[in-house]
C-alpha positions, 0 to 999 in steps of 0.5 A: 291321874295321880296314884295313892295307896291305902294306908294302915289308918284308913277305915271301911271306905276311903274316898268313896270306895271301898278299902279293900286291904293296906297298899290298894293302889287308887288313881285319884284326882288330887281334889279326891285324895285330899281330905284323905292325904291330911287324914293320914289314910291314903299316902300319896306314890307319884310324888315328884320334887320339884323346886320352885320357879323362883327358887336358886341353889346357891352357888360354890362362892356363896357357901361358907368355906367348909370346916375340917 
């Protein structure tokens, strides 16, 4: 289950529970954290980047020679 901390915006109750400090760690689903991740109140701590399936990183032919 992903992992949110508490931010400086949220109010007395962040999804449903109550806010007991800045940097409270809550596990919750991401259905649970999502109003509260666009309102800024929560901040998201299990984030992993990844690129999509489709997604290419171009190769050293197709960049443009590098200027010095």
């Amino acid at each position: 289950m992903p992992r949110y901390a508490i931010t400086e915006r949220a109010g007395p109750f962040v999804a449903a529970h109550r806010n007991t400090g800045v940097g409270t760690v809550l596990d919750l689903t991401e259905r649970q954290a999502e109003h509260e991740l666009r309102l800024g109140t929560l901040a998201a701590l299990d984030v992993a980047v990844a690129l999509p399936a489709t997604a290419t990183l171009p190769s050293a032919s197709t960049q443009p020679p590098a200027a010095f």
